[in-house]
N, C-alpha and C positions, 0 to 999 in steps of 0.2 A: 113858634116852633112846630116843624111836622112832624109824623109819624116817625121819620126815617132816623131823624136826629135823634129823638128819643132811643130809641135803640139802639144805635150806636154810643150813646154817654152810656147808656146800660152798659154797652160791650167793651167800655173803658172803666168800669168800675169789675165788671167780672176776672178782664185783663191782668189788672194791678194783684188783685190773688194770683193768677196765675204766674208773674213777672217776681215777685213777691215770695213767692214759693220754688221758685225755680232759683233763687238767687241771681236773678237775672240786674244784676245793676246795673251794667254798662247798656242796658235796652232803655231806662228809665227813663230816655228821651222819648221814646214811645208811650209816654205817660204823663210826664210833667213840662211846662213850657221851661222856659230857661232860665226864666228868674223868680220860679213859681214858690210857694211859701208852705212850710209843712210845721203844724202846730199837733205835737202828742206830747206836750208839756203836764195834758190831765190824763197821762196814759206813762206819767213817768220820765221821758225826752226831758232832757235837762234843760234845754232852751228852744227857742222858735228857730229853724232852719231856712233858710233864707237861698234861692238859688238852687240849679241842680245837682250843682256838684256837693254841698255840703249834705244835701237831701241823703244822697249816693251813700258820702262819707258815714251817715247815722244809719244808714239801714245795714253797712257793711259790718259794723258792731252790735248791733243790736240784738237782744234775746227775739228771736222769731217763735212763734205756734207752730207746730207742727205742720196747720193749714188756716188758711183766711179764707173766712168767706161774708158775703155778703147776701141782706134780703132788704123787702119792704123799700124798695128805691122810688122815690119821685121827685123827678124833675121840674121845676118853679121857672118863669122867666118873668121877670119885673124889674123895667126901663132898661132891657138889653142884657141883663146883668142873668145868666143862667146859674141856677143853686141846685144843688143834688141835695137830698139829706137820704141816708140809709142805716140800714143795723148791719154792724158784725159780728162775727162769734168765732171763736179761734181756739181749738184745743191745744191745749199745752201735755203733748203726752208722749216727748221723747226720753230718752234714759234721763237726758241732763236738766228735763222739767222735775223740777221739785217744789212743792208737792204739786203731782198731776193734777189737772184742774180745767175748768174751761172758763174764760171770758167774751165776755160780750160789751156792746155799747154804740155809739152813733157817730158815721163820721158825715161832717157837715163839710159839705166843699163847694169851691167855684168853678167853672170849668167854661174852657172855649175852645169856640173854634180856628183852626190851624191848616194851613193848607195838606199837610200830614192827614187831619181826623181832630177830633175832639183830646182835649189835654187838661190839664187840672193845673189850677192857677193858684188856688190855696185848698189846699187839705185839713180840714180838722179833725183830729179823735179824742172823744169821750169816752172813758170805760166807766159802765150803767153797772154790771153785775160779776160775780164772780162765784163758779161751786165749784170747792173743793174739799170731797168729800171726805178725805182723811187728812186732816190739819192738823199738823205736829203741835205738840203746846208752844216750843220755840217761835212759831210762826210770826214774822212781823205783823206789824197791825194790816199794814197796806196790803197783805197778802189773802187777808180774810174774807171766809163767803160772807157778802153785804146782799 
């Protein structure tokens, strides 16, 4: 891999915040291939999402952060096969966040290339941490700064 690729998988990973945040679904082709695979199973996602339309479907329900972001991105290539692994961190700090709080953790992904640009083939997320600094006593367990 050169220089150039690198930074464009970079600018596929900054994108997905940006597409992400914008509610931009119907873009999501500008993102994931067609039969691409999305696992946030350890982030709560009831099941593995398979495809882009179902991908579409769970982010169209889904509790969103206020904002996504991403750091610490590096790109791997071993026998063809391109691996991102990065950190995210995501405040949850609209009216309808309860309790206000911020999360973080790592998403591991596969990604190729496409006559389009670079696309993401399977997506993983890990949520690593969470502060929330006034936690009601009700607060479910899952819900707690770890």
């Amino acid at each position: 891999m050169d220089a150039t690729e690198i930074i464009e998988i970079h600018q596929l990973l900054g994108y997905y915040g940006h597409l992400v945040d914008a509610a931009a679904w119907d873009r999501f082709d500008e993102l994931f291939i067609a039969d691409a695979v999305l696992d946030y199973t350890a982030v709560r996602a009831p099941r593995v999402f398979h495809g882009i339309e179902e991908i579409r479907d769970y982010f169209r329900g889904a509790n969103h952060p206020s904002a996504h972001h991403v750091s610490n991105i590096v790109v791997t290539e071993n026998d063809g096969v391109v691996r991102v692994k990065s950190k995210f961190f995501a405040p949850f700090t609209r009216p309808s966040h309860e309790p206000k709080r911020w999360y973080g953790g790592d998403y591991d992904d596969v990604v190729v290339p496409t006559p389009a640009g670079w696309r993401f083939s399977q997506r993983t997320c890990t949520g690593r941490w969470l502060l929330a600094p006034d936690q009601p006593d009700d607060l479910a367990l899952h819900r707690h700064t770890f």
